[in-house]
gemmi code that builds the backbone of each chain (N, CA, C; Angstrom):
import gemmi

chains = {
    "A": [
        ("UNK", (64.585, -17.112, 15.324), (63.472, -16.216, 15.005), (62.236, -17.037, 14.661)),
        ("UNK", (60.860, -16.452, 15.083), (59.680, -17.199, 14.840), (59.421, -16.738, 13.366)),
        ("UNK", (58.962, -18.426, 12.380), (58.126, -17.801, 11.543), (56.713, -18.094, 11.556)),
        ("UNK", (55.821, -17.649, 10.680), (54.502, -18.629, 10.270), (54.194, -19.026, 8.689)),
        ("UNK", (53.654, -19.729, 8.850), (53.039, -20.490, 7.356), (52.049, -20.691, 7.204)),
        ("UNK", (51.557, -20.023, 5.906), (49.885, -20.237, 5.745), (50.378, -21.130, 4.449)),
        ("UNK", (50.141, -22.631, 4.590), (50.169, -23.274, 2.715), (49.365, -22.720, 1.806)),
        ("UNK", (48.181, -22.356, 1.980), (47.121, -22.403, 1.037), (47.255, -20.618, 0.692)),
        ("UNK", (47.587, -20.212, -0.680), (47.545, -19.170, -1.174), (45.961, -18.817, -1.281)),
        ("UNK", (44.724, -19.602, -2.069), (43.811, -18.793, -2.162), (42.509, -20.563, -1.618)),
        ("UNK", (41.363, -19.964, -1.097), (40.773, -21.041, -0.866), (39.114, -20.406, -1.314)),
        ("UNK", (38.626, -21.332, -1.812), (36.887, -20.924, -1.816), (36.195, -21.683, -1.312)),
        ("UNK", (35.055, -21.487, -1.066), (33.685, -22.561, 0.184), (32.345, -21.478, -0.169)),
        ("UNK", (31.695, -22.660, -0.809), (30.652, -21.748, -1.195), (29.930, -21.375, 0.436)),
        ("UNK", (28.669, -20.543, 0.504), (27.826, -20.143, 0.922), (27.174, -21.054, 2.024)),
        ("UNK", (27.080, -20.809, 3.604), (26.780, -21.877, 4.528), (27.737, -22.844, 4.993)),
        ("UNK", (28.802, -23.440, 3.774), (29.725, -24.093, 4.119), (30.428, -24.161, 4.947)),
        ("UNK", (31.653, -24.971, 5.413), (32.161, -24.698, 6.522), (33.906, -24.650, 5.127)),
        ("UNK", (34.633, -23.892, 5.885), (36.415, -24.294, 5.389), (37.489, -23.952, 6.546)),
        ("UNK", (38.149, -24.581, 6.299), (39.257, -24.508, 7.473), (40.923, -24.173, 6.975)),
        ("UNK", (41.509, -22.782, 7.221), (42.489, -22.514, 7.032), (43.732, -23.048, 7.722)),
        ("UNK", (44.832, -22.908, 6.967), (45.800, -23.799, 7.354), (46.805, -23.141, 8.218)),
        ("UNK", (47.480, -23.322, 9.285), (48.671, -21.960, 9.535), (49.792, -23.230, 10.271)),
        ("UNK", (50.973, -22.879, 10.443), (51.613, -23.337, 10.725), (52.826, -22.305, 11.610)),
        ("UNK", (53.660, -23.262, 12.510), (54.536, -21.282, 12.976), (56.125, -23.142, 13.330)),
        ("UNK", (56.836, -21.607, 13.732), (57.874, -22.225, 14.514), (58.570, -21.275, 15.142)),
        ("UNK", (58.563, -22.048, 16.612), (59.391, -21.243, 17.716), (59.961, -22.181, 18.775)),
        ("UNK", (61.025, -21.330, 19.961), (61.569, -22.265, 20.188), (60.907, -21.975, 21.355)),
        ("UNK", (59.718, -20.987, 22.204), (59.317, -20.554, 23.072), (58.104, -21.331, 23.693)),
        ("UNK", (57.496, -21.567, 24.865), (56.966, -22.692, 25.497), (55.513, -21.900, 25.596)),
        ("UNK", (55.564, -20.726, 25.406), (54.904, -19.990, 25.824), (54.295, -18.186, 24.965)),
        ("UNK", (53.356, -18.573, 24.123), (53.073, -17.533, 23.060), (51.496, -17.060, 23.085)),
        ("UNK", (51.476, -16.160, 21.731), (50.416, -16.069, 21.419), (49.765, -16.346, 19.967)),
        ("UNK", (48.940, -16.913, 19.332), (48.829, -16.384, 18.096), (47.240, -16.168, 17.983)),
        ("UNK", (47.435, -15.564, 16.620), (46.151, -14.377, 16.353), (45.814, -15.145, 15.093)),
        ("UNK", (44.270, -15.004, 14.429), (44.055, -15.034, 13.135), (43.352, -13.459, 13.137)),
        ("UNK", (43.606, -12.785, 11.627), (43.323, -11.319, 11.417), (42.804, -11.782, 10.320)),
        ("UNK", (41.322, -11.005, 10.099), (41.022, -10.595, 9.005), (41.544, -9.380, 8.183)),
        ("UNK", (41.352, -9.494, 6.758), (41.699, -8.058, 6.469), (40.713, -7.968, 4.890)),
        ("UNK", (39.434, -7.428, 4.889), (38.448, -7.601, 3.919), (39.129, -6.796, 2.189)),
        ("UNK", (38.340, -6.389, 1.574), (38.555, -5.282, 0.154), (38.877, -4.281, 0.987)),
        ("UNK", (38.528, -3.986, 1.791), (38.782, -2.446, 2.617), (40.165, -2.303, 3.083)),
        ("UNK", (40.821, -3.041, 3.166), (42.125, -3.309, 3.451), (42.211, -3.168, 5.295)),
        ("UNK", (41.055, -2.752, 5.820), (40.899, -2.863, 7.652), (41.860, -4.426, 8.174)),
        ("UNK", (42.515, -4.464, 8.654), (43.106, -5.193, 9.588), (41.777, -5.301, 10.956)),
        ("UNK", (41.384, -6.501, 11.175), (40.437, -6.998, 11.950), (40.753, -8.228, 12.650)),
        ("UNK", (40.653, -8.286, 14.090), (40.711, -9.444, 15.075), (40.079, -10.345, 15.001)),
        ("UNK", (40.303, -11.391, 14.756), (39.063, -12.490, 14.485), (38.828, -13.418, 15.287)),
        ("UNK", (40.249, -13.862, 16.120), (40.538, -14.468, 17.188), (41.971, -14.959, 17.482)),
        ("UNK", (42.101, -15.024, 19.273), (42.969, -15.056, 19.693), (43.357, -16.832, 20.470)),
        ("UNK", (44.115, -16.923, 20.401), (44.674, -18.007, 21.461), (46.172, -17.837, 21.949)),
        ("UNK", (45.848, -18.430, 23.388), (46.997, -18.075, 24.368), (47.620, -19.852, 24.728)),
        ("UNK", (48.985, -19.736, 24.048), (49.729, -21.705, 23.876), (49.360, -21.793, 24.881)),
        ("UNK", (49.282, -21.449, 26.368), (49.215, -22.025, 27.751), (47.962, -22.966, 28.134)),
        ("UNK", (46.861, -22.415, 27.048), (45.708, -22.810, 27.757), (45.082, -23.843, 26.235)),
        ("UNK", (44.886, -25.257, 26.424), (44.756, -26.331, 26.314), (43.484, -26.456, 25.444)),
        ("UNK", (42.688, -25.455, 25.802), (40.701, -24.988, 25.604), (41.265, -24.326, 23.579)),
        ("UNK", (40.897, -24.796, 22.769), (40.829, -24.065, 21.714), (39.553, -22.768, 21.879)),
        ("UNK", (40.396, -21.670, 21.331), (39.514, -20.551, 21.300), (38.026, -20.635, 20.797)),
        ("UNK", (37.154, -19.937, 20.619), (35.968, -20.124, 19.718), (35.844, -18.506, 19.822)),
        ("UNK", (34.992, -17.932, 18.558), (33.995, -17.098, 18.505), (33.202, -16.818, 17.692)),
        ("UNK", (32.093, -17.316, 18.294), (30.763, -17.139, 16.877), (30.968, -18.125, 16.452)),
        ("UNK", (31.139, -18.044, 15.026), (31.346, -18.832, 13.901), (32.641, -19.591, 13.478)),
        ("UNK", (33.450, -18.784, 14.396), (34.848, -19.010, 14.184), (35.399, -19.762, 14.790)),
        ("UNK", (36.166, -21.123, 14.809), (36.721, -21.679, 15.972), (38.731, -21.651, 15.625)),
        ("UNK", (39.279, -22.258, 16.471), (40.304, -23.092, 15.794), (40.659, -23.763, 16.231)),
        ("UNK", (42.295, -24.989, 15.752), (42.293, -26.310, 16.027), (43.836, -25.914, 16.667)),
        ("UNK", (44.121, -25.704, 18.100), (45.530, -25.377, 18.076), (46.380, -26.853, 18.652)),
        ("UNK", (47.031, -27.513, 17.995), (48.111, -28.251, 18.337), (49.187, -27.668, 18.498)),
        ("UNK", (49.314, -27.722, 19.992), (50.624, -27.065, 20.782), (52.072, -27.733, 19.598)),
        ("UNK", (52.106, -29.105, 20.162), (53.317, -30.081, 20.170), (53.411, -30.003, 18.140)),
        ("UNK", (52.513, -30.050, 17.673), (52.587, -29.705, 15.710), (52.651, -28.375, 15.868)),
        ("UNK", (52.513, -27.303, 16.288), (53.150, -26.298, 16.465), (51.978, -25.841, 14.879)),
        ("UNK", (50.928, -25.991, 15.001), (50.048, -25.911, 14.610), (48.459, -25.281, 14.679)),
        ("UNK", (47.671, -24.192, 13.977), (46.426, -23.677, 14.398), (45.915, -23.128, 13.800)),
        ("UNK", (44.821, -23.998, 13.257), (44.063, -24.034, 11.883), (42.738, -22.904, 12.334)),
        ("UNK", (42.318, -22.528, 11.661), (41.103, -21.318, 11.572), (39.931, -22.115, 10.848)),
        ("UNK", (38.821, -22.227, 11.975), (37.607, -23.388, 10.978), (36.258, -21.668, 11.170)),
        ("UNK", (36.076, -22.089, 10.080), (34.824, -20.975, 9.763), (33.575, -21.622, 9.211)),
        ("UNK", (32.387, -21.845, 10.173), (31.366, -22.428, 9.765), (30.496, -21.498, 9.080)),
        ("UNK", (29.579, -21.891, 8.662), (28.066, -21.530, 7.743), (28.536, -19.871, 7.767)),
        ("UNK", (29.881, -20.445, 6.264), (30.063, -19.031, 5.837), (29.533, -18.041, 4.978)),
        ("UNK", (29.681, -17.055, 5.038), (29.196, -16.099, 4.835), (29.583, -15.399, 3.789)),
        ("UNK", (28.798, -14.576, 2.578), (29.617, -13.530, 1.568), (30.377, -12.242, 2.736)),
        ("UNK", (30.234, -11.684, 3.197), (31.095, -11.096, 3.911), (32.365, -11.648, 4.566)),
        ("UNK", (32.563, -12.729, 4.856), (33.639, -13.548, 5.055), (35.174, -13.868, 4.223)),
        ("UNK", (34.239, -12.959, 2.809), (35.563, -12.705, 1.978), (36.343, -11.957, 2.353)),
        ("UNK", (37.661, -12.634, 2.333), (39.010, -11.584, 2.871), (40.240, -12.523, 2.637)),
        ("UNK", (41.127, -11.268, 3.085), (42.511, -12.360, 2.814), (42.955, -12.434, 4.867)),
        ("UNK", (43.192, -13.641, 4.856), (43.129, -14.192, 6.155), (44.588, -14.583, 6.782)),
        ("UNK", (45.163, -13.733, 7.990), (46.099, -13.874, 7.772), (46.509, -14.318, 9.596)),
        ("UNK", (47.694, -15.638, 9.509), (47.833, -15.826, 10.917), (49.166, -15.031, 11.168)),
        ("UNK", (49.043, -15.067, 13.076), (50.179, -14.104, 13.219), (50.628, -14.745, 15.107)),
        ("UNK", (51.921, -14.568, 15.516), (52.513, -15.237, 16.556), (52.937, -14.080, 17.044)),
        ("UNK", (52.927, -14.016, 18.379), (53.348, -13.141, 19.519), (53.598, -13.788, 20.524)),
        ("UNK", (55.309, -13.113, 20.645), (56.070, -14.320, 22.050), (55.255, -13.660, 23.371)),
        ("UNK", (55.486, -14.177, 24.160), (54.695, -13.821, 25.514), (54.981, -12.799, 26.275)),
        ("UNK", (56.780, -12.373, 25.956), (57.264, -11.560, 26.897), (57.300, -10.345, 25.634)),
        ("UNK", (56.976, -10.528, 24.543), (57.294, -9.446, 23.429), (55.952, -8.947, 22.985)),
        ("UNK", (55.575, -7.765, 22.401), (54.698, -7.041, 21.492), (54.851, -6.897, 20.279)),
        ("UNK", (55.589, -7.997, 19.643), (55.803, -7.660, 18.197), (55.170, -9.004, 17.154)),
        ("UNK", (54.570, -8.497, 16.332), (53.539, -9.899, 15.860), (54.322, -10.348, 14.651)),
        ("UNK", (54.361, -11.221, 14.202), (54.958, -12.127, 12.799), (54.050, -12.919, 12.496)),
        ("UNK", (53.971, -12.319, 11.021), (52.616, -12.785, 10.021), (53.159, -13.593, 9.123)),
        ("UNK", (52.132, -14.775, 9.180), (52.454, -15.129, 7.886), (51.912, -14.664, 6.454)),
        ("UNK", (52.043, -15.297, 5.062), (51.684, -14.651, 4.102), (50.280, -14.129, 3.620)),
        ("UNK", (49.328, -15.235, 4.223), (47.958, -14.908, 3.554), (47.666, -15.941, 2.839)),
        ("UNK", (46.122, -16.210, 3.219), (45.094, -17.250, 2.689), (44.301, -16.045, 1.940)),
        ("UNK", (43.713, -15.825, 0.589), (42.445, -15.115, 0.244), (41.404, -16.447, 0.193)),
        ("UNK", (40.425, -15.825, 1.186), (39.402, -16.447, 1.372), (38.174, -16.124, 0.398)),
        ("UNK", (37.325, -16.697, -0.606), (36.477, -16.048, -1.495), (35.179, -17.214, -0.849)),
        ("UNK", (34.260, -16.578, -0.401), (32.783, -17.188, -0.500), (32.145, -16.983, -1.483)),
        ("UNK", (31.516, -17.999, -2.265), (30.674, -18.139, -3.368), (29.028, -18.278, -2.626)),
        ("UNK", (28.100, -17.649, -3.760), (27.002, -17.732, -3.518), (26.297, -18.785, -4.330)),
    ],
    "B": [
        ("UNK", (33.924, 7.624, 18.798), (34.788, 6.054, 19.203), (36.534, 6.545, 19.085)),
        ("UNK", (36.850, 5.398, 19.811), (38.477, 5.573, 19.940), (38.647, 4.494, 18.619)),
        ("UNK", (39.985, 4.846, 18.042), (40.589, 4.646, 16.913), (41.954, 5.268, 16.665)),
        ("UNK", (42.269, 4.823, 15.189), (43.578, 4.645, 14.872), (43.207, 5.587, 13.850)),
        ("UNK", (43.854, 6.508, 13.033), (43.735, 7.626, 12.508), (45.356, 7.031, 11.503)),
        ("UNK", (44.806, 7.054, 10.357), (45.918, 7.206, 8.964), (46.041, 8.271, 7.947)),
        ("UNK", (46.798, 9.103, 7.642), (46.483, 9.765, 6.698), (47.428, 10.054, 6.316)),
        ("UNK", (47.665, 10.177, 4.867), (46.375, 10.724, 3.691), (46.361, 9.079, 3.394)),
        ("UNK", (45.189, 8.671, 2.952), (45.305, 7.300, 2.303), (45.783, 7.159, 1.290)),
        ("UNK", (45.823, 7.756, 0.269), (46.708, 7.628, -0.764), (47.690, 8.848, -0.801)),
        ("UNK", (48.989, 8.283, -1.428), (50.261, 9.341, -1.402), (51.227, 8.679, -2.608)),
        ("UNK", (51.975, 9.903, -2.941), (52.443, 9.758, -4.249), (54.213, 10.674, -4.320)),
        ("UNK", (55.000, 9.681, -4.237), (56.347, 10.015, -4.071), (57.051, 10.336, -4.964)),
        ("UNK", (57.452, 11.351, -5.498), (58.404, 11.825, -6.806), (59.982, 11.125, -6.323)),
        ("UNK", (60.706, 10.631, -6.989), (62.064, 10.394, -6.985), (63.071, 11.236, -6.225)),
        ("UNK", (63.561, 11.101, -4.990), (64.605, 11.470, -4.169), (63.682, 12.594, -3.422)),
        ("UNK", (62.900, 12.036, -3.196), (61.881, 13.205, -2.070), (61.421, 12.093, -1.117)),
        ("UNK", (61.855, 12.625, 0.195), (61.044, 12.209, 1.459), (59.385, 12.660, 1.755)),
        ("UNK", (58.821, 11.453, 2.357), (57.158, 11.626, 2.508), (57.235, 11.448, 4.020)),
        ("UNK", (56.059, 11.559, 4.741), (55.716, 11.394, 5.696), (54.157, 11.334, 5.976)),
        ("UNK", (54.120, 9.877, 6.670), (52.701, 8.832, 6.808), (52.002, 9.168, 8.266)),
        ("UNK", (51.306, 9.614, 8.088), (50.963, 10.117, 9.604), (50.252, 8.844, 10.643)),
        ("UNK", (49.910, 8.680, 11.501), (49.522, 8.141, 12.276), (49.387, 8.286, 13.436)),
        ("UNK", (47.695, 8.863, 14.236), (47.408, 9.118, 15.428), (46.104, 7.959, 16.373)),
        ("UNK", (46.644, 7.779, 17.545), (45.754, 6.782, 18.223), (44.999, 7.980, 19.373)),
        ("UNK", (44.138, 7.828, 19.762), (43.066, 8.292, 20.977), (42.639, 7.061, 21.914)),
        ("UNK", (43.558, 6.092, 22.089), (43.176, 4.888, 22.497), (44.023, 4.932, 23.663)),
        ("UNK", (44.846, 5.790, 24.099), (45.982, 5.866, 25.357), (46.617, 4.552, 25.369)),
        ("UNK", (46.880, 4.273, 24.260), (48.383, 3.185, 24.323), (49.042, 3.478, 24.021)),
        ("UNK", (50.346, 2.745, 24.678), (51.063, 3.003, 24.904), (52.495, 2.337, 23.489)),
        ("UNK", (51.915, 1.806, 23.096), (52.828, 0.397, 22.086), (52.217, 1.160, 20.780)),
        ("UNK", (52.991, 1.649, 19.694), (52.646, 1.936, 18.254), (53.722, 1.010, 17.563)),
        ("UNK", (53.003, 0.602, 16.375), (53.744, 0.128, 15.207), (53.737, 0.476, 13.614)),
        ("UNK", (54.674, 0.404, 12.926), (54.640, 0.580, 11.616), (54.771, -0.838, 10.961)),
        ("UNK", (53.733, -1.172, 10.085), (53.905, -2.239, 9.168), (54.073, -1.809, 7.968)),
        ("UNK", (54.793, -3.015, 6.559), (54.820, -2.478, 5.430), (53.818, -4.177, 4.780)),
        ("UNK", (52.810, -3.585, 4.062), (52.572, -4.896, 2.863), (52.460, -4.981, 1.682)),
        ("UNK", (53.236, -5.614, 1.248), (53.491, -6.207, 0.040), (52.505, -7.188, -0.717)),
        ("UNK", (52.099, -7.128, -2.093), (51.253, -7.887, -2.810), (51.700, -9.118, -2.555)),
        ("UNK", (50.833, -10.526, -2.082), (51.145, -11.456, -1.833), (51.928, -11.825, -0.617)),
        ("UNK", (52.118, -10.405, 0.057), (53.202, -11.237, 1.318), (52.077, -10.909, 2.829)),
        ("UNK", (52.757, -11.419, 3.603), (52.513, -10.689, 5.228), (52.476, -9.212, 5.269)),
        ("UNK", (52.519, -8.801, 6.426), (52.490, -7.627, 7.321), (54.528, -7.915, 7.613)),
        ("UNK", (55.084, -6.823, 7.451), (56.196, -6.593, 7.683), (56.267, -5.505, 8.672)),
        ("UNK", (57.196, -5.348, 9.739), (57.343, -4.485, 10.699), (58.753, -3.793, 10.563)),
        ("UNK", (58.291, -2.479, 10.393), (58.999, -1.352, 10.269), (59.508, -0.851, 11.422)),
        ("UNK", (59.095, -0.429, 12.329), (59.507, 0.287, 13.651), (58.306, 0.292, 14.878)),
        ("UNK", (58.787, 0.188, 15.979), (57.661, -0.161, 16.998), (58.230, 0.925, 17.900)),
        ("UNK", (57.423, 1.664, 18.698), (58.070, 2.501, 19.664), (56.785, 1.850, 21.350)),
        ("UNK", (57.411, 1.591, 22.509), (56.953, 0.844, 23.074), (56.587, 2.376, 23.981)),
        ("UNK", (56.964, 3.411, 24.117), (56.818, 4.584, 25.130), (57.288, 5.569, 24.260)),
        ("UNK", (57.133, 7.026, 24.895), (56.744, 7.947, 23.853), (58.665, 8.205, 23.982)),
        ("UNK", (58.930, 8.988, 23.324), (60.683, 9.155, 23.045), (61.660, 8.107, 22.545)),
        ("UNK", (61.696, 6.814, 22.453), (61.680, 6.075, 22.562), (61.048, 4.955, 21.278)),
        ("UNK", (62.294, 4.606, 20.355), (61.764, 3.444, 19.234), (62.721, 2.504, 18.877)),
        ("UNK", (62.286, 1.036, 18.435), (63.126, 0.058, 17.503), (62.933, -0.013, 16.390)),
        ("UNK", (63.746, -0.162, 15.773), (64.076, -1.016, 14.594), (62.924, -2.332, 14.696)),
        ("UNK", (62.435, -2.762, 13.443), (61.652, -3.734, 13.246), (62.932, -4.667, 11.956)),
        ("UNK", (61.896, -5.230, 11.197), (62.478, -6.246, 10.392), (63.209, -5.468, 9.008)),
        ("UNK", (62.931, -4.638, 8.428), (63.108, -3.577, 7.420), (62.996, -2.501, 8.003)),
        ("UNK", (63.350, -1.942, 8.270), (63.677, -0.830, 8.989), (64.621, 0.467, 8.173)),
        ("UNK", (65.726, -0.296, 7.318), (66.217, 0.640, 6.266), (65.530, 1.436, 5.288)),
        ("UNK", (65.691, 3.004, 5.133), (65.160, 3.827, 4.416), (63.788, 4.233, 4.820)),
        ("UNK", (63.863, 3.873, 6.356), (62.807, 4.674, 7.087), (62.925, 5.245, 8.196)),
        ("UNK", (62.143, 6.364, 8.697), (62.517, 6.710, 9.905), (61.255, 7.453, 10.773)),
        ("UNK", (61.370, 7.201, 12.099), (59.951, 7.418, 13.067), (60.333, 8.273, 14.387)),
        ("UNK", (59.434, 9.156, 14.732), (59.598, 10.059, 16.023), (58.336, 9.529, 16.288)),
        ("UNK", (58.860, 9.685, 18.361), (57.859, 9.161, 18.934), (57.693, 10.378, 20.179)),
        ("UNK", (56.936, 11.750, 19.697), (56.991, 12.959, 20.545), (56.066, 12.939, 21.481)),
        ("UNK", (54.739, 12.238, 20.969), (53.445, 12.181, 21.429), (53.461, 10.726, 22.099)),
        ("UNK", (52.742, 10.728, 22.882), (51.860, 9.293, 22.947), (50.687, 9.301, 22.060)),
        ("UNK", (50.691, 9.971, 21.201), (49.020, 9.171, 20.100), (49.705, 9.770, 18.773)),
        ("UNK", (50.726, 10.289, 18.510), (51.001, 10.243, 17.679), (52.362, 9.296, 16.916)),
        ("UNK", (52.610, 8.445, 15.913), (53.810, 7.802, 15.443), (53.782, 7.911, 13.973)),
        ("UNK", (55.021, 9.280, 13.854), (54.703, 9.617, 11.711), (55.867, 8.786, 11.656)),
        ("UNK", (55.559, 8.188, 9.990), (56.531, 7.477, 9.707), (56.879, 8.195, 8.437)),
        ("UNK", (58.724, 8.262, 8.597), (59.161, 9.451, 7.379), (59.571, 8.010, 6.104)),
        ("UNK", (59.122, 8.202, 4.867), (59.413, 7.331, 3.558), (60.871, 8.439, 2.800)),
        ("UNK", (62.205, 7.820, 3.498), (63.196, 8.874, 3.268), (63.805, 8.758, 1.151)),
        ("UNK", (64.461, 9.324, 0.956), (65.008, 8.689, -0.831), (65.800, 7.169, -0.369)),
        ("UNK", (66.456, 7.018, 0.676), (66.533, 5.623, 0.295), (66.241, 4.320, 0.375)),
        ("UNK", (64.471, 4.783, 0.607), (64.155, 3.763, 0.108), (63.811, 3.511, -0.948)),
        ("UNK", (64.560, 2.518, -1.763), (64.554, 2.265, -3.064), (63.553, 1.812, -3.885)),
        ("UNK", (62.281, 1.071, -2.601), (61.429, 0.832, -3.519), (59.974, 0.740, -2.938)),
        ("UNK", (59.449, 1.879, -2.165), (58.326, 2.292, -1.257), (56.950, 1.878, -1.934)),
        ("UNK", (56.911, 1.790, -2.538), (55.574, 1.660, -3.324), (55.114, 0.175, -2.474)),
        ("UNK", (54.174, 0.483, -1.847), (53.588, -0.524, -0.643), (52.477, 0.235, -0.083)),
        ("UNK", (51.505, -0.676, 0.719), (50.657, -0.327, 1.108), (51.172, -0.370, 3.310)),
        ("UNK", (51.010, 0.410, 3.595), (51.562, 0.457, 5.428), (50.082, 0.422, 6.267)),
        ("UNK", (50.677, -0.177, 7.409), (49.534, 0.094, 8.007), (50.364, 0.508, 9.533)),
        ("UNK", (49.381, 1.159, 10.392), (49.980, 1.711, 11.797), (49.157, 1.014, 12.709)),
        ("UNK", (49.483, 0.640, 13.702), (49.108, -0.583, 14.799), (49.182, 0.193, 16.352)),
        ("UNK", (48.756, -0.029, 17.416), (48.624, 0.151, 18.832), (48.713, -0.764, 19.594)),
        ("UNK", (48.792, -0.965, 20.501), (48.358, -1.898, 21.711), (48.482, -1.274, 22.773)),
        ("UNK", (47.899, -1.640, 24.069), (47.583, -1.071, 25.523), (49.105, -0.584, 25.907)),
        ("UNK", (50.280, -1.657, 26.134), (51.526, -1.193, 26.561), (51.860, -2.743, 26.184)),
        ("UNK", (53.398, -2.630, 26.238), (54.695, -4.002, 26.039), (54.084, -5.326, 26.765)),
        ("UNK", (53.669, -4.453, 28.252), (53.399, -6.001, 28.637), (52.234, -6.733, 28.701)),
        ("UNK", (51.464, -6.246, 28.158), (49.952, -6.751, 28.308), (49.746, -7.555, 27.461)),
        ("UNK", (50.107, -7.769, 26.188), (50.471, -8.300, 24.944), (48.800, -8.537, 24.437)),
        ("UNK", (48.088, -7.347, 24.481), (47.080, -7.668, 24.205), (46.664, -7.329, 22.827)),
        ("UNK", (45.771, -7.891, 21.733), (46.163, -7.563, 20.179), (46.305, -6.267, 19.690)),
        ("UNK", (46.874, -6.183, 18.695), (47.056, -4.861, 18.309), (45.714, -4.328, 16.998)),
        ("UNK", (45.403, -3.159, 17.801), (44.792, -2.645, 16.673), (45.006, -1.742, 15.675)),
        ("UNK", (44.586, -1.870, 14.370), (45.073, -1.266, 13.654), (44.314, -0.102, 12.934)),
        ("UNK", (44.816, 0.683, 12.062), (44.230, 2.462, 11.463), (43.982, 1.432, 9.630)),
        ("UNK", (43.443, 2.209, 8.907), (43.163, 1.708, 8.053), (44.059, 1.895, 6.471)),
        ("UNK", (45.213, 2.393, 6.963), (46.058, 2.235, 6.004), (46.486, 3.494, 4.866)),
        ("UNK", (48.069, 3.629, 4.422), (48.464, 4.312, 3.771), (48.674, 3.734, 2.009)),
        ("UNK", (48.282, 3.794, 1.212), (48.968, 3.626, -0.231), (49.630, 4.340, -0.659)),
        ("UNK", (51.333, 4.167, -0.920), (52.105, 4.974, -1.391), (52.646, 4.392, -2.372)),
        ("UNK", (52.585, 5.624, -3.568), (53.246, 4.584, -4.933), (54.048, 6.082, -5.179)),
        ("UNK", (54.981, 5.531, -6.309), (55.729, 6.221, -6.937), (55.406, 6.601, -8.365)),
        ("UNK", (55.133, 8.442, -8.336), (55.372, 8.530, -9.505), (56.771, 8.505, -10.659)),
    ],
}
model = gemmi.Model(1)
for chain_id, residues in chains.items():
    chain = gemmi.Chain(chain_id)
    for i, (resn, *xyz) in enumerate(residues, 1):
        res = gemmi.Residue()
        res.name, res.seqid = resn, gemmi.SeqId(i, " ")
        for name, pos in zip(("N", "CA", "C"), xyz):
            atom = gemmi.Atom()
            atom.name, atom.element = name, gemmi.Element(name[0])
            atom.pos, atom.b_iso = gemmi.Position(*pos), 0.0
            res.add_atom(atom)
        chain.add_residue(res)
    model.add_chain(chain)
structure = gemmi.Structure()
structure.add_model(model)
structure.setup_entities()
């Protein structure tokens, strides 16, 4: 069974800063997906970005990038010139290729300071 | 706009009484899910139904139960045994099984016990 691992229970970065979340997974599959989700005070579950193991190109969007090491089985969430809205609890998640079912790990709370 | 529909957001379970969490999509997908979260943990998966008639078992799955009559609709019943419901759920979509494209989600149930 796949899991994931977020180490970092709570992280702060003031205002503009950049911070980079930690995630970690394990599977025995050659071929996946994983997600980072926001999820703010509102408790909304939000897409923040996707990457597909096959393709080599780390994702980007906006502000958001990440660092995926296939072979460390590894894929960190970097968030530049952050933002007070950026507060949330941040959570990664793995989807096998041939399946629709996602496995989360626990959660980073992300707090931006002003 | 198309969306994920939760209701009631908050709900309140008396001892040995079954509830029921509603959840409707207008998004014509085909893939619904039930998550459960816990303070400090992940997203846990309750039951996924991939086509309408038609559901699995997720990871916890005991002391719950789901009909899948509709395609936009997936209620999830909170039966007496579950022993300890007081969690926050959320209900999820995606296009269909094989597209594996992210899932979106409704904005959530709070159910505590009086």
């Amino acid at each position: 069974a796949q899991t994931v691992t977020q180490s970092q229970p709570e992280m702060s970065v003031q205002e503009a800063e950049t911070v980079t979340l930690s995630c970690t997974y394990d599977t025995s599959e050659s071929n996946y997906y994983l997600f980072w989700y926001k999820q703010p005070p509102s408790r909304q579950m939000i897409l923040v970005i996707r990457q597909e193991a096959y393709k080599q190109q780390n994702a980007t969007e906006n502000r958001f990038s990440v660092n995926f090491q296939k072979a460390a089985k590894s894929f960190s969430l970097k968030i530049s010139d952050s933002q007070l809205g950026d507060t949330a609890m941040y959570f990664c998640a793995f989807m096998s290729f041939y399946g629709n079912k996602l496995v989360f790990g626990a959660g980073t709370i992300l707090r931006v300071k002003s | 706009d198309g969306g994920i529909t939760q209701s009631p957001k908050y709900l309140f379970r008396k001892e040995g009484q079954n509830v029921t969490l509603s959840c409707e999509q207008n998004l014509n997908h085909d893939a619904m899910y039930w998550y459960r979260q816990d303070p400090g943990q992940g997203l846990r998966l309750i039951y996924y139904s991939q086509i309408v008639n038609d559901f699995q078992k997720g990871d916890i799955a005991e002391g719950y139960s789901v009909s899948r009559e509709k395609k936009e609709s997936f209620p999830l019943t909170v039966t007496s045994a579950q022993k300890n419901p007081t969690a926050f759920y959320l209900c999820a979509s995606s296009p269909d099984r094989l597209s594996n494209q992210p899932q979106h989600f409704g904005d959530g149930t709070r159910l505590s016990i009086l």
